[in-house]
KEBA-282793 format. One line per field, with one value per residue (C-alpha): y, z, x. Coordinates in Angstrom, 3 decimals. Last residue first. Layout:
! residues N
Y c(Y/...);
Z c(Z/...);
X c(X/...);
//
This chain:
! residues 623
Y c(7.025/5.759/6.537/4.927/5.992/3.161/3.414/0.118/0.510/-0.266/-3.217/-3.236/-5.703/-3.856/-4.391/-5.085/-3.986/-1.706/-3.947/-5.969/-2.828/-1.580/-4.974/-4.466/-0.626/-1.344/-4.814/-2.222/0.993/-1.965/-1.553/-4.884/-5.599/-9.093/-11.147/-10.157/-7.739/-7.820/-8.479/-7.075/-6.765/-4.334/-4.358/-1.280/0.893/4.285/6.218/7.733/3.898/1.131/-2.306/-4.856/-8.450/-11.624/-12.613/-16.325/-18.355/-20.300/-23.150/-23.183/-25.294/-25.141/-25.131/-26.910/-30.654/-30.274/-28.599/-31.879/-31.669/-32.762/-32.882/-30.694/-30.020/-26.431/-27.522/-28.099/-28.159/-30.807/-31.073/-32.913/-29.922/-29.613/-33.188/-32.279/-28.724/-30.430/-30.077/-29.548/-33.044/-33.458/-30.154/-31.023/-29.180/-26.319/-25.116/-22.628/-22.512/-19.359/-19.033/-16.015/-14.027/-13.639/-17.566/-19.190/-19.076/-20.794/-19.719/-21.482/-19.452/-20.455/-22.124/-19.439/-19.922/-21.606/-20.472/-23.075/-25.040/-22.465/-20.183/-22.654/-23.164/-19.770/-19.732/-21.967/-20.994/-17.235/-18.763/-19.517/-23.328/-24.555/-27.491/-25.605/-22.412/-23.598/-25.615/-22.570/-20.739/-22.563/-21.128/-20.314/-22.100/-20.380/-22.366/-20.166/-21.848/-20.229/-17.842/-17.464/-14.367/-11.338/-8.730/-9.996/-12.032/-12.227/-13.273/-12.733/-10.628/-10.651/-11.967/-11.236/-13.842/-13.807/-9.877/-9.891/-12.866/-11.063/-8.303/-10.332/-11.354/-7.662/-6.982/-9.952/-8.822/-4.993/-6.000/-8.222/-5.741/-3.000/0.323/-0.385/0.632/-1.588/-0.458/-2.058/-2.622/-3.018/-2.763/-4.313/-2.143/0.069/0.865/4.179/3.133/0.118/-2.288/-4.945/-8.320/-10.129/-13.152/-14.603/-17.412/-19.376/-22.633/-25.697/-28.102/-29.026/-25.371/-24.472/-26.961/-25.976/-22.435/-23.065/-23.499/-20.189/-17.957/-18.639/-18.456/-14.780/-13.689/-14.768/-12.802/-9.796/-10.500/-10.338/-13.373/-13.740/-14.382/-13.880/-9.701/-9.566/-10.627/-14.413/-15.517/-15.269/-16.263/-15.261/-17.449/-16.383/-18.261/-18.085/-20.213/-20.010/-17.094/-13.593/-11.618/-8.151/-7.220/-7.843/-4.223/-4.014/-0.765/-1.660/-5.422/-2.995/-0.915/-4.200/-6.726/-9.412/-12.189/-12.518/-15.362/-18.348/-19.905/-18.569/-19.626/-18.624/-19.137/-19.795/-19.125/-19.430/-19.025/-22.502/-23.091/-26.764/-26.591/-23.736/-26.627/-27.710/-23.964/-25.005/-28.482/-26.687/-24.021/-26.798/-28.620/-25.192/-24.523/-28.098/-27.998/-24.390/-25.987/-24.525/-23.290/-20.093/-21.156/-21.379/-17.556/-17.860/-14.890/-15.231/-12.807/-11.915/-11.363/-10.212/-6.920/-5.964/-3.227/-3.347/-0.235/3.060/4.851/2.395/2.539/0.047/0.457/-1.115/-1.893/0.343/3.286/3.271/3.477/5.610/8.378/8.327/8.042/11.386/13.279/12.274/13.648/16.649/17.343/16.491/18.626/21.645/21.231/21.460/24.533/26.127/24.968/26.558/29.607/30.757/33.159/31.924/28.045/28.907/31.036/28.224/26.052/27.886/30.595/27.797/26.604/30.133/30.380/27.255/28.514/32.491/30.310/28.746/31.649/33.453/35.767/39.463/40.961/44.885/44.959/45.182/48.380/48.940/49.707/47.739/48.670/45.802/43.257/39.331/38.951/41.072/38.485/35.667/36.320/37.218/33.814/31.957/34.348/35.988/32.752/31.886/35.060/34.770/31.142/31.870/34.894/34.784/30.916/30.126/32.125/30.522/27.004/27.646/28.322/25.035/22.854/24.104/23.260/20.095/18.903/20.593/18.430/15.166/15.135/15.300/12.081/9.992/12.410/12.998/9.328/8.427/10.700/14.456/16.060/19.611/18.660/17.802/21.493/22.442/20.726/22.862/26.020/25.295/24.644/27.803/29.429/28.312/29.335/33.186/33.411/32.214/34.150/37.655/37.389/36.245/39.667/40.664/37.640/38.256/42.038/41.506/38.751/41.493/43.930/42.190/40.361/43.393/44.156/43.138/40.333/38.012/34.878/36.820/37.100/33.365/32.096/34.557/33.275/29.634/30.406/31.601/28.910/26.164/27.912/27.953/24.498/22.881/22.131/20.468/17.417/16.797/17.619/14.027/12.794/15.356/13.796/10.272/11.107/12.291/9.337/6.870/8.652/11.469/12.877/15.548/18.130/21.560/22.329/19.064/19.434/23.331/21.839/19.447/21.740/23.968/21.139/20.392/23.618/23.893/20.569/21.403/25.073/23.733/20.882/23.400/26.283/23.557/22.619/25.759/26.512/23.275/24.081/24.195/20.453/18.289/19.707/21.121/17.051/15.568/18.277/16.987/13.428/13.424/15.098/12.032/9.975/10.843/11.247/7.781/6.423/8.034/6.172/2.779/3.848/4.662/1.580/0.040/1.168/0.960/-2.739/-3.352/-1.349/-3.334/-6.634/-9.147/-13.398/-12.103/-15.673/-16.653/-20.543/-21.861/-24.549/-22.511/-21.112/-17.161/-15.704/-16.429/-17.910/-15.001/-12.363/-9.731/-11.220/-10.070/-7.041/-6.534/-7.112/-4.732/-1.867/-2.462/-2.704/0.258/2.203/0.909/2.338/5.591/6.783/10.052/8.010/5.264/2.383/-1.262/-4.636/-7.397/-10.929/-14.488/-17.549/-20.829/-24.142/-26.253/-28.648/-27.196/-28.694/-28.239/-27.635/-25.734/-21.789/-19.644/-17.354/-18.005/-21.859/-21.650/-21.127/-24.539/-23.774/-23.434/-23.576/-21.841/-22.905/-20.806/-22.125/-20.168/-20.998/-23.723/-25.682/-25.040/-27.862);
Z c(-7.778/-11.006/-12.672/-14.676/-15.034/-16.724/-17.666/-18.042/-21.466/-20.416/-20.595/-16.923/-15.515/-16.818/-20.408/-20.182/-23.497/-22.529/-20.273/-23.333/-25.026/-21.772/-20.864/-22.779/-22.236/-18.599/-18.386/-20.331/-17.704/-14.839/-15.288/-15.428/-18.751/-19.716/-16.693/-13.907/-12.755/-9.436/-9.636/-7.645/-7.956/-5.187/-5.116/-3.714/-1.777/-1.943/1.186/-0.305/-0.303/1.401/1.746/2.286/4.045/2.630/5.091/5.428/3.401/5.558/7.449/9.921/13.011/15.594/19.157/22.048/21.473/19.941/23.174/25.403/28.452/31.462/34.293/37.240/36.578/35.167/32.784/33.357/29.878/27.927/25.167/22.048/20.548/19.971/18.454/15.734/15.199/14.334/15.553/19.200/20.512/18.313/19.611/23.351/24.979/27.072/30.604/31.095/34.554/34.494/35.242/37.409/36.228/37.333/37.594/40.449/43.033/41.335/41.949/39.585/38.675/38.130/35.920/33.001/30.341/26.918/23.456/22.255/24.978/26.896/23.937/23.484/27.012/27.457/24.354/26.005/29.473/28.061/25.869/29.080/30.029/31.943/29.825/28.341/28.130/25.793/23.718/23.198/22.649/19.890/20.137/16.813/15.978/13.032/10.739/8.076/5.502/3.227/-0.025/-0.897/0.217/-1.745/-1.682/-5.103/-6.584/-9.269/-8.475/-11.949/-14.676/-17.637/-20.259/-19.595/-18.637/-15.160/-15.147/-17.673/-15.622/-12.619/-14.226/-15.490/-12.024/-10.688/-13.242/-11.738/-7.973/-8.525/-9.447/-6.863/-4.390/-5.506/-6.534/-8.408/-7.776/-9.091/-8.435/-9.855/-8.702/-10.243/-8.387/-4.858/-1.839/-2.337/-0.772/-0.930/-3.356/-3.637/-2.231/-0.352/-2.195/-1.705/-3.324/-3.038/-3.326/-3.828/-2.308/-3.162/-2.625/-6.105/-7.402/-4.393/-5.436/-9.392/-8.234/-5.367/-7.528/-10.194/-7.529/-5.694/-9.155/-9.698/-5.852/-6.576/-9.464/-7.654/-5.060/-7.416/-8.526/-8.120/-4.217/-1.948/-2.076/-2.586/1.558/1.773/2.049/3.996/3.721/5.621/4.884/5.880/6.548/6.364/6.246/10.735/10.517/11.492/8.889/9.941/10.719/6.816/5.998/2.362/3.862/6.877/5.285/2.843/5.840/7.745/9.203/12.020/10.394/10.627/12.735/11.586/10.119/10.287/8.961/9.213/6.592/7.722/5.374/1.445/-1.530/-2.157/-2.389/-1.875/2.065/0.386/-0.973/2.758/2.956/0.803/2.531/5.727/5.114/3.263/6.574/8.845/6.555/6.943/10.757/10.828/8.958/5.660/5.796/3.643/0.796/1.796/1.258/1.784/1.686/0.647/2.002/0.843/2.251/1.384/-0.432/-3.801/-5.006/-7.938/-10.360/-9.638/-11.861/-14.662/-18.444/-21.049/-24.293/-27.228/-26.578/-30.149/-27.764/-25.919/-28.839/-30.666/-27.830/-28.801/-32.546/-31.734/-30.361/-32.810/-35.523/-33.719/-33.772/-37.185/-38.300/-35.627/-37.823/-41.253/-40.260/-39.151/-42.354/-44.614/-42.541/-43.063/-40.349/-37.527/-38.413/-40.539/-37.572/-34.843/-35.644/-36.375/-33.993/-31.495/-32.951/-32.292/-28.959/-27.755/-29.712/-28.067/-24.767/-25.024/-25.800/-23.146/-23.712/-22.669/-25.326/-25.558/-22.236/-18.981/-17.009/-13.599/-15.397/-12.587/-12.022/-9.992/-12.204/-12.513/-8.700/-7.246/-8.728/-7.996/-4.733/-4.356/-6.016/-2.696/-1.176/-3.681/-4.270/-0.707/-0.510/-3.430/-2.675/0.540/-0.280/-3.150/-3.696/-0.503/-1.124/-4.102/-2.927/0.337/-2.374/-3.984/-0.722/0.335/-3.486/-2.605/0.806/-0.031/-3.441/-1.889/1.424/-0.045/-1.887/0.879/2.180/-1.099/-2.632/-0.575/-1.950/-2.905/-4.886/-3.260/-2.652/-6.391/-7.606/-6.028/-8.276/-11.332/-9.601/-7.786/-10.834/-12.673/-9.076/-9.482/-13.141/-13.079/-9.813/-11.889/-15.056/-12.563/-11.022/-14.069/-14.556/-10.492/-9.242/-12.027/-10.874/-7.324/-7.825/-10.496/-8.267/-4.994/-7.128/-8.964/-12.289/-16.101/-15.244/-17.840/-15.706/-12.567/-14.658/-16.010/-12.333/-11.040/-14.071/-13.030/-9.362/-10.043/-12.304/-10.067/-7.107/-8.468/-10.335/-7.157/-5.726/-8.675/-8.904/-5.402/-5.331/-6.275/-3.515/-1.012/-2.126/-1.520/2.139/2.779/1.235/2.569/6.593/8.280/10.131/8.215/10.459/8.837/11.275/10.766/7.196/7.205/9.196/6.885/4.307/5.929/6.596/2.964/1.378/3.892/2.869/-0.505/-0.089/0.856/-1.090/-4.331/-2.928/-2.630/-6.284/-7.594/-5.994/-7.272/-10.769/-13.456/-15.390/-12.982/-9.965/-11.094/-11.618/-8.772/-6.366/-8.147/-8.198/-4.463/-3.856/-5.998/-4.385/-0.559/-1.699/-3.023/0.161/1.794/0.120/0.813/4.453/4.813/2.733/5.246/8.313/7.433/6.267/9.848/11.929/9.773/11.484/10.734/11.441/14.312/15.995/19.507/20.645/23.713/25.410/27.361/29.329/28.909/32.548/33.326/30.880/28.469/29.793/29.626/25.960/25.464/26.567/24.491/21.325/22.229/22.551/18.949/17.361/18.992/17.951/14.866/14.427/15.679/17.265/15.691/16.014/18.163/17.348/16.505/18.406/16.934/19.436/17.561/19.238/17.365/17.216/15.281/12.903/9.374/9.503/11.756/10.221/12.300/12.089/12.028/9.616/6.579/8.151/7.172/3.298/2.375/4.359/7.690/9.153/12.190/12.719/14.296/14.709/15.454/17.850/19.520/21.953/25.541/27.656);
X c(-8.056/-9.839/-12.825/-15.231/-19.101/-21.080/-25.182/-26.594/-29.603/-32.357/-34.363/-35.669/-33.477/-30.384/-28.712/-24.920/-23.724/-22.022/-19.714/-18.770/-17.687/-15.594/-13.973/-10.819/-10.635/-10.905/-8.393/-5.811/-6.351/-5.839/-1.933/-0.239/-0.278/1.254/-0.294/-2.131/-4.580/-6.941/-10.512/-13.755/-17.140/-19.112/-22.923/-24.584/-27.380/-26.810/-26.830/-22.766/-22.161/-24.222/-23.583/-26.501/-25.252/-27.729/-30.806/-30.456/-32.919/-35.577/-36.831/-39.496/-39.667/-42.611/-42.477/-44.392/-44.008/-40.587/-39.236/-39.708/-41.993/-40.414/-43.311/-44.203/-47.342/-46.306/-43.872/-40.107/-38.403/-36.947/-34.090/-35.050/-35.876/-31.539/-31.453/-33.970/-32.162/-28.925/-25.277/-26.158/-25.574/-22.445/-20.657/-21.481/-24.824/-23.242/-22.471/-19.006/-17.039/-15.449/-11.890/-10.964/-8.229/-4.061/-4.493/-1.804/-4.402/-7.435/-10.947/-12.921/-16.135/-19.668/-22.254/-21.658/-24.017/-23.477/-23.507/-26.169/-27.431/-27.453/-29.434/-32.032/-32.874/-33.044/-35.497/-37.477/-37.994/-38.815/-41.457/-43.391/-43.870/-47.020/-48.274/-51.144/-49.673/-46.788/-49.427/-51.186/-48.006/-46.683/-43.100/-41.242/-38.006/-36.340/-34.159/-31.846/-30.350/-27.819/-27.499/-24.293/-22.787/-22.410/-19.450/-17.987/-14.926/-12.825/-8.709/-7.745/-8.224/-5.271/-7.386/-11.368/-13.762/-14.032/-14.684/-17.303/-18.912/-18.470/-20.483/-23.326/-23.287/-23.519/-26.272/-28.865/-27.575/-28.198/-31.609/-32.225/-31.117/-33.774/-33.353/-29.868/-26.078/-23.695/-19.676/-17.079/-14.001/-10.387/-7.153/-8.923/-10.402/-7.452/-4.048/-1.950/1.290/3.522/0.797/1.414/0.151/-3.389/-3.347/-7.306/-8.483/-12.040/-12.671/-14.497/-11.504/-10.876/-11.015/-8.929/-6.074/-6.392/-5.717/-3.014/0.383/-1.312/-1.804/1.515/3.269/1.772/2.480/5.773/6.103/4.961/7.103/10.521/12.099/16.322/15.983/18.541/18.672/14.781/15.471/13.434/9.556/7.242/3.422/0.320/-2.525/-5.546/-9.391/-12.808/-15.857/-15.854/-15.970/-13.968/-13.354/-14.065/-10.230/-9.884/-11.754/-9.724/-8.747/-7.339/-5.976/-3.291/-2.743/-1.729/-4.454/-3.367/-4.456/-8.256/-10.127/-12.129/-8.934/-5.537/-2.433/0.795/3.877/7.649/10.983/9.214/11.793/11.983/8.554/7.986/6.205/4.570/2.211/0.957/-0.813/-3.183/-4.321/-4.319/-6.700/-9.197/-8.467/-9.158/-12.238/-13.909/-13.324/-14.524/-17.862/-18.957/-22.023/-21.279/-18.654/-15.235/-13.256/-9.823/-7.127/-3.720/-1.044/2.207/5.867/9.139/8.386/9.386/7.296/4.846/5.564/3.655/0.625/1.088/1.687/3.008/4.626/4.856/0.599/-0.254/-1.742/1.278/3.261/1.501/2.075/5.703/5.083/2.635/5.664/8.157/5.900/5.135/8.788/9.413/6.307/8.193/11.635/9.617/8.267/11.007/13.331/10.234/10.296/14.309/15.562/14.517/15.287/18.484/19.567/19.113/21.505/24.375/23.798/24.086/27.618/28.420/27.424/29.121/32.588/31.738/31.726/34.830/36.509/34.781/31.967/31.762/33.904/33.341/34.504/31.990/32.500/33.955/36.722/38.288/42.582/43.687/42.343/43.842/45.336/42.694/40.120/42.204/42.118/38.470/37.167/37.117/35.315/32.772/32.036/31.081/28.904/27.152/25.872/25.176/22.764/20.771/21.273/20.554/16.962/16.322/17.452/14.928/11.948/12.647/12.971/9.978/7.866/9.781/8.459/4.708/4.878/6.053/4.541/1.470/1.438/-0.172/-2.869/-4.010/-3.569/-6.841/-9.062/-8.282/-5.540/-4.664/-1.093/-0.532/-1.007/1.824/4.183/3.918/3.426/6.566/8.799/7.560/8.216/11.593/12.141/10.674/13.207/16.262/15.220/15.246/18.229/20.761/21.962/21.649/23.783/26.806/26.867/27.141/29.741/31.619/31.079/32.721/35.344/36.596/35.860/36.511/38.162/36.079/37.286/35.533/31.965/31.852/32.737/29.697/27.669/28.313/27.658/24.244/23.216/24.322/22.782/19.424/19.540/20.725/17.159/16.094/18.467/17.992/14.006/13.052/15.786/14.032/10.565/11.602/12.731/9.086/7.411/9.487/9.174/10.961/7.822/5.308/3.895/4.344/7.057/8.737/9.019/10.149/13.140/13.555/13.639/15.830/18.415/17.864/18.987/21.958/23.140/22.969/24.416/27.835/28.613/27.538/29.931/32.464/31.783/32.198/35.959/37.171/36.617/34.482/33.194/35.230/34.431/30.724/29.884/31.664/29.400/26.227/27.211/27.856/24.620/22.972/25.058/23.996/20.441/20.382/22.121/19.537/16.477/18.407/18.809/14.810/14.062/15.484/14.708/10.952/11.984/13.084/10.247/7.891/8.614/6.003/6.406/9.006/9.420/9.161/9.716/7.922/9.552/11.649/8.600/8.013/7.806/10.903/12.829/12.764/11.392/14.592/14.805/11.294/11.596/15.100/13.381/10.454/12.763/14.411/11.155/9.767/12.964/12.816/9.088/10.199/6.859/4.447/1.224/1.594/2.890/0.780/2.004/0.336/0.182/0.410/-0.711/0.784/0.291/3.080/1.734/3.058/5.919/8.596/11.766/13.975/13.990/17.185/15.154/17.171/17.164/13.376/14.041/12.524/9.632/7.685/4.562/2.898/-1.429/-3.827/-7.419/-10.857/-13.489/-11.893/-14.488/-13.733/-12.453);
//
């Protein structure tokens, strides 16, 4: 039989019977198949139509011994967080409408559960024209626009409602009226609004593409509640206010009284005028108000700079599953890897939140966007291995992912150390993902060079508070054994270096003998020559193999070739043409946001002197 080149194990946990899942160890061989959608698909729908596949083959074409089990399902969290995101917008319009009930009057907050529904339907129709598809990010900028969206209409109806209890006119001028006096301000504020999110659809990188949704969605939905509010919103009041508008003023001036504020509006305006006269009026109490106002401003800055407060760009999600990633040390056999895989993966077996775990070793886990980026579709070796781990709904567990991913770390640290191994916890990422949360990029001349800094960097990295999971893009170095035909004694006997390196590479890789025809295969099964695992294990057994010379004779490889040992040539990355090193680390621990680990490590990392004696020049930025 053909020798494994990679092994794929199923395990489960404490949580298994969340899954409907039996106990079964971690011994339970596995073959998992990714299903990707096309661009522009309903991932539920996908999800949904794939279920019912499989249930139609069930029994028939797949055996009733063979057990299938959803390790991934994307189309149900999609769903999910889609539902969860429009339950928001549901109470946020409910709030709205509650809100203008109880603080006017009936009338104004049927005008408000008309226009937001409007607003949105043309801002999803805007959506779909630009290109976007009803997604997280899209759905999350119509709940950021919610409270926004309604400002227009709010303020419009509120002066119209202010204008008809004055009576001064009849419904028609007084709504005309009302719309024109607060025209102007309400346009001034929605293009204020729009230049200020704008701006964030021209970001470039990676968090471009990902945020733009966000600004374009609610820069739309802006410029649709101006124009709603210019001509639904009037038009509504106008008629469910007309009644008592006739009721209240049959004979219009058709000029405003002398009084235009209502008495509770002339009680607002003159607890206003009591606060703000003594600070127009009288410089000393101005001037102390703004140096109280400035103070409270830097305190609040202070305490981010003093640690009281923390800053990220997005908080961790809570997802229900996590990924470690295994890196054995170059030579190490797959055998070695897949025990050193197993060994690991054994200790979820006493997580209580864990349902069923994978692992793989010499192959990559199917990759996600996080694994796209991070390039995990390239690991394929026989010193590398996943783990990907499952765990319950955040509804049935009282830790968050992020936490588990920080106990996971810290359960298989002092295992890996034991075993040789370094670790990796590799979480999904809230936001766009990146090669790791801190990296640092050496560029030097010459690889050596880049490789003396890089350490020093490492080291840096290693030793800081809060940095965890360090690691860099350089292999250790490992032996390399060339086998270089003698070809005087190669002539001599009659053999051609073409004989031997064929021989070489059969008993090596193997060479297709010939093909099985078998009836009940869809494929024809080659029939595959090679030397046995044991036999080609070492170079010394391998030049025992024997050629046919010229006379007829078996002349064994050793006579005519020559060994040579060596250092395997190390990968070279390249960035922008530059040659590079990359270092990575992740963050853990109090502060969470890699600005902290970067102002930590920035004196040390000064002081980093390149091979030359100079002085290391650093450029930070972030995406």
């Amino acid at each position: 039989p053909e020798e494994p080149a990679s092994y794929v194990w199923l395990g489960t946990g404490p949580a298994a019977p969340e899954k409907g899942l039996d106990d079964a160890g971690i011994d339970l061989p596995a073959v998992t198949i990714a299903v990707a959608k096309k661009p522009g698909t309903n991932a539920v729908d996908m999800v949904a139509d794939l279920d019912h596949m499989l249930d139609r083959l069930a029994g028939r074409v797949i055996p009733s011994n063979v057990e299938i089990l959803k390790t991934r399902d994307y189309g149900a969290t999609a769903d999910e967080k889609a539902d969860e995101l429009l339950k928001h917008l549901y109470s946020a319009t409910i709030a709205v409408i509650l809100l203008m009930w109880i603080t006017l009057s009936w009338r104004e907050a049927t005008v408000v559960a008309v226009v937001i529904p409007v607003t949105l339907a043309l801002t999803l129709a805007a959506s779909y024209f630009f290109g976007y598809t009803l997604n997280r990010v899209s759905l999350f900028a119509l709940v950021f626009s919610i409270g926004i969206l309604v400002d227009d209409a709010i303020v419009v109806v509120e002066n119209i409602h202010r204008h008809i209890k004055l009576k001064w006119a009849g419904a028609k001028r007084t709504t005309v009226f009302a719309v024109d006096e607060v025209g102007n301000p309400t346009i001034l504020a929605t293009f204020a609004i729009i230049s200020a999110l704008l701006p964030l659809a021209f970001v470039r990188g990676l968090m471009g593409p990902y945020m733009r949704p966000i600004p374009i969605n609610a820069s739309a939905a802006m410029l649709f509640s101006l124009m709603v509010a210019f001509t639904i919103s009037p038009w509504m009041a106008f008629r469910l206010f007309r009644k008592e508008s006739k009721a209240s003023s049959h004979e219009p001036t058709g000029e405003l009284p002398e009084d235009t504020e209502l008495p509770e509006e002339g009680r607002i305006s003159r607890l206003y005028s009591w606060v703000m006269d003594p600070m127009i009026k009288r410089a000393l109490i101005r001037y102390i108000f703004l140096a109280g106002v400035a103070t409270l401003l830097i305190i609040a800055v202070g305490t981010v700079a003093v640690g009281f407060t923390t800053v990220k760009m997005l908080p961790h999600d809570n997802k229900s599953e996590l990924q470690v990633v295994i890196d054995a040390p170059e030579g190490f056999t797959l055998e070695q890897t897949n025990a050193a895989a197993r060994e690991l993966a054994y200790q979820f077996r006493s997580m209580p939140e864990v349902t069923d775990f994978q692992i793989y070793v010499g192959t990559s886990a199917p990759f996600n966007f996080n694994g796209l980026v991070r390039h995990y579709f390239l690991r394929s070796a026989s010193n590398l291995a996943d783990i990907q781990v499952n765990v319950v709904h955040k509804h049935k567990r009282s830790d968050k992912s992020h936490a588990l991913a920080n106990e996971v770390r810290q359960m298989l640290l002092p295992t890996a150390e034991a075993l040789g191994v370094d670790i990796k916890v590799a979480e999904i990422p809230p936001g766009p993902p990146v090669l790791s949360t801190l990296v640092a990029e050496v560029y030097g001349p010459t690889l050596d060079g880049r490789l003396e800094v890089a350490q020093q960097v490492k080291e840096v990295f290693a030793t800081t508070d809060g940095v965890v999971d360090v690691d860099w893009e350089v292999e250790a170095a490992g032996p390399r054994v060339e086998v270089l035909v003698d070809r005087e004694k190669a002539m001599r006997a009659g053999i051609t270096a073409e004989q031997v390196v064929r021989s070489l590479r059969v008993a090596l890789d193997g060479a297709e003998a010939g093909i099985i025809h078998d009836p009940t295969t869809r494929d024809p099964v080659p029939i595959v020559l090679r030397l046995d695992r044991a036999q080609r294990a070492h170079v010394d057994d391998l030049l025992q193999l024997t050629v046919h010379g010229g006379d007829g004779r078996m002349v064994p490889l050793s006579e005519i070739t020559t060994v040579v040992d060596g250092e395997r040539e190390r990968s070279r990355y390249h960035k922008n043409l530059q040659p590079v090193t990359y270092v990575y680390g992740e963050v853990a621990g109090r502060f969470e946001a890699p600005v902290y680990a970067i102002l930590e490590m920035k004196s040390r990392l000064d002081e980093i002197m390149t091979p030359l004696g100079e002085q290391l020049e650093i450029i930070t930025t972030k995406l």
